[in-house]
PDB file of N, CA, C and O in Angstrom:
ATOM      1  N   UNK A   1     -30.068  10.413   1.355  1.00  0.00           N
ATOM      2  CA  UNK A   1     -29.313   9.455   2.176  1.00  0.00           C
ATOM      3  C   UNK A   1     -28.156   8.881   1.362  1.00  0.00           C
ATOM      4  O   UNK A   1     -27.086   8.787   1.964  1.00  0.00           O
ATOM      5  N   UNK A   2     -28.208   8.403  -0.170  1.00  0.00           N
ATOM      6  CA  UNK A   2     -26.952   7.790  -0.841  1.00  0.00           C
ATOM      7  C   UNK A   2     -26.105   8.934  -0.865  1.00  0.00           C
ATOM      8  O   UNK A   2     -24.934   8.679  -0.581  1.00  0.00           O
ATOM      9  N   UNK A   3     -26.440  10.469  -1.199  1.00  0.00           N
ATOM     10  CA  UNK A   3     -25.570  11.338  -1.006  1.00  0.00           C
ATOM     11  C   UNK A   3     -24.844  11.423   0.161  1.00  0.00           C
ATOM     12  O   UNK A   3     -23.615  11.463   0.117  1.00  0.00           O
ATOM     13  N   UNK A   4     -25.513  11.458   1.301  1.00  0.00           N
ATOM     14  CA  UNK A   4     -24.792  11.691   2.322  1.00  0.00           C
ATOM     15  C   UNK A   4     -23.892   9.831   2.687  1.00  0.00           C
ATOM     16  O   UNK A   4     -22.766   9.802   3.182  1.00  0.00           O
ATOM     17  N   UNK A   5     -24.227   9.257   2.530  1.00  0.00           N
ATOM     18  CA  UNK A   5     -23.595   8.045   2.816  1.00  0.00           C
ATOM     19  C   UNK A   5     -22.158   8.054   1.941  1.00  0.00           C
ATOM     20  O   UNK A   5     -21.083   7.963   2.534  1.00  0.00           O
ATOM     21  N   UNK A   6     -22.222   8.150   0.735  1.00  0.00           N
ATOM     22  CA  UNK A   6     -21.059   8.585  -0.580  1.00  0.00           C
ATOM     23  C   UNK A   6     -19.836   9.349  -0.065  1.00  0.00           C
ATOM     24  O   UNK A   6     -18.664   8.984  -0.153  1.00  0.00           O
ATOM     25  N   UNK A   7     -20.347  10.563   0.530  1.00  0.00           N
ATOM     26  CA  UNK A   7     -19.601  11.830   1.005  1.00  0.00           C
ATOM     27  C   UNK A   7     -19.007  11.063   2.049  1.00  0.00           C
ATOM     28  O   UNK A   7     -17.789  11.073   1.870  1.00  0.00           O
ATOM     29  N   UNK A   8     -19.399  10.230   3.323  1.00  0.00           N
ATOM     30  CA  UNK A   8     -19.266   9.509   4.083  1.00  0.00           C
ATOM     31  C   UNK A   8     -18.277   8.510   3.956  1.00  0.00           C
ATOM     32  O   UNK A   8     -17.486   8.137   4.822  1.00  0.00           O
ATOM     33  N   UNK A   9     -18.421   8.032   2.558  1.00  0.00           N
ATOM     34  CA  UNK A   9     -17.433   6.899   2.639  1.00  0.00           C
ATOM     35  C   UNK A   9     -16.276   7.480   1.429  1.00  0.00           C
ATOM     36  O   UNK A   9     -15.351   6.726   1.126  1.00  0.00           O
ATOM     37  N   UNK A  10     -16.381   8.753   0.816  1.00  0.00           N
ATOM     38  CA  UNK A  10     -15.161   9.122   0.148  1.00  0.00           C
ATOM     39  C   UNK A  10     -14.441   9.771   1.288  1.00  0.00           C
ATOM     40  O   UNK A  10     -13.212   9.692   1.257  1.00  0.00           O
ATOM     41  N   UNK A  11     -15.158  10.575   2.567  1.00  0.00           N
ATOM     42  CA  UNK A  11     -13.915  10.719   3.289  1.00  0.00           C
ATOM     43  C   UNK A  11     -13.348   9.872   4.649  1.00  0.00           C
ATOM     44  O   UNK A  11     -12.556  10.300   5.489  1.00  0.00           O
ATOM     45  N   UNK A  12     -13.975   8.585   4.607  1.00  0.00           N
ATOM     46  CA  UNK A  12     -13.505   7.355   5.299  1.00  0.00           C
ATOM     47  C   UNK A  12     -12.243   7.169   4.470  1.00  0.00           C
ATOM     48  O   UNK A  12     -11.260   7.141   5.210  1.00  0.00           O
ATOM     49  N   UNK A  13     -11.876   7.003   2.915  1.00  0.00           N
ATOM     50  CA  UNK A  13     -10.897   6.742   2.022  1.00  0.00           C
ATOM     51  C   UNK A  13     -10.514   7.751   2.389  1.00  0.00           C
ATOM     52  O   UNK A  13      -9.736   7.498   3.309  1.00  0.00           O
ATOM     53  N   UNK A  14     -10.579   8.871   2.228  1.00  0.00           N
ATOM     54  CA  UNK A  14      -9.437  10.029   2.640  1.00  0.00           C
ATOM     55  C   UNK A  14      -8.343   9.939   4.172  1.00  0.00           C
ATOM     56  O   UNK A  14      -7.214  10.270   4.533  1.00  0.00           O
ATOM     57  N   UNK A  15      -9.758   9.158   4.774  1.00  0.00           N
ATOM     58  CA  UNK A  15      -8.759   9.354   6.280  1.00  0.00           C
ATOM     59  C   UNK A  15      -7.966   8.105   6.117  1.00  0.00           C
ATOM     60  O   UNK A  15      -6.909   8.221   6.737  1.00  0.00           O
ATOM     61  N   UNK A  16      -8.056   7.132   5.612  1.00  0.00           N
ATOM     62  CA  UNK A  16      -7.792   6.019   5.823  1.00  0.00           C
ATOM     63  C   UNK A  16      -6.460   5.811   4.781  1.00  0.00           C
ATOM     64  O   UNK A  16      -5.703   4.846   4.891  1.00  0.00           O
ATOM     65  N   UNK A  17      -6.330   6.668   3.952  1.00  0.00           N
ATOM     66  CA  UNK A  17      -5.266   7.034   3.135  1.00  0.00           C
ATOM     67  C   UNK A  17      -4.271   7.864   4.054  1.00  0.00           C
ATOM     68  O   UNK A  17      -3.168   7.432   4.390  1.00  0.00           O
ATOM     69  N   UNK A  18      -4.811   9.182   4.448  1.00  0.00           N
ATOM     70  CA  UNK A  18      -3.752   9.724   5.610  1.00  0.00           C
ATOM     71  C   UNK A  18      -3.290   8.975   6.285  1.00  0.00           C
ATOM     72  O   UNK A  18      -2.085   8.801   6.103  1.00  0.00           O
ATOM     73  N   UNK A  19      -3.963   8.152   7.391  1.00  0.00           N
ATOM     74  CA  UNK A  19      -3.726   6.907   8.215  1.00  0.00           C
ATOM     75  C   UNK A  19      -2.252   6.256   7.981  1.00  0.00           C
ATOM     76  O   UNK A  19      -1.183   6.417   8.568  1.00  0.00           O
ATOM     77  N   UNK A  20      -2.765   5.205   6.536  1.00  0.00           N
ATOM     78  CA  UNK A  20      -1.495   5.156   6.243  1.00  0.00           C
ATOM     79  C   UNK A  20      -0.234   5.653   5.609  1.00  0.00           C
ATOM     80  O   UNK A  20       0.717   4.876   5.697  1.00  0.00           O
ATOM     81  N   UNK A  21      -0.009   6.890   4.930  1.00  0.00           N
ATOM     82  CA  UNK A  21       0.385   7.772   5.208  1.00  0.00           C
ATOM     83  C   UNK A  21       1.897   8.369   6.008  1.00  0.00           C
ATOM     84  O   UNK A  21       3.027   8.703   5.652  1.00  0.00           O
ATOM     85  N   UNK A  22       0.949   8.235   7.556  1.00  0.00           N
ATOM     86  CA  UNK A  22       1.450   8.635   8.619  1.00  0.00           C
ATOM     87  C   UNK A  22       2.328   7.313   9.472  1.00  0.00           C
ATOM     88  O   UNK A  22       3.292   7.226  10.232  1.00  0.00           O
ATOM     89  N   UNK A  23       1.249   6.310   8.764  1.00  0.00           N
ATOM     90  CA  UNK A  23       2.351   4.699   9.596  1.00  0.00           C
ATOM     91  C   UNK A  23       3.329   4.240   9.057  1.00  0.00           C
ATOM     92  O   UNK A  23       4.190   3.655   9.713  1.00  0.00           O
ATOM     93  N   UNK A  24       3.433   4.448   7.400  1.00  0.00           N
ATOM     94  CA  UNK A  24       4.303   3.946   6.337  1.00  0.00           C
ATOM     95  C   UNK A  24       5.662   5.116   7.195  1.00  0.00           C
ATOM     96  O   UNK A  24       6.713   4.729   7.708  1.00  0.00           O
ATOM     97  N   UNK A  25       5.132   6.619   7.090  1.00  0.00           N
ATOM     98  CA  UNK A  25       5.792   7.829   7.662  1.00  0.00           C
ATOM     99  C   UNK A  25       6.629   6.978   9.177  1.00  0.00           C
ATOM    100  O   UNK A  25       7.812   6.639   9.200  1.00  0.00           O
ATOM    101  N   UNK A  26       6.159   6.892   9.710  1.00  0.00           N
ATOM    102  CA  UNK A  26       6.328   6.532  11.185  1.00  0.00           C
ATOM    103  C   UNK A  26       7.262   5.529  11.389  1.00  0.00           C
ATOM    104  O   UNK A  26       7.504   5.134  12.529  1.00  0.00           O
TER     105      UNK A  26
END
């Protein structure tokens, strides 16, 4: 479960980096 939760929240930071990203972009 901490594994899968980890993986979970390094690619919450991934999206959430694209995110802004795309708004800074925008």
């Amino acid at each position: 479960n901490n594994v899968e939760k980890r993986s979970a929240l390094e690619n919450l930071d991934l999206i959430l980096l694209c995110l802004d990203e795309i708004v800074d972009g925008g």
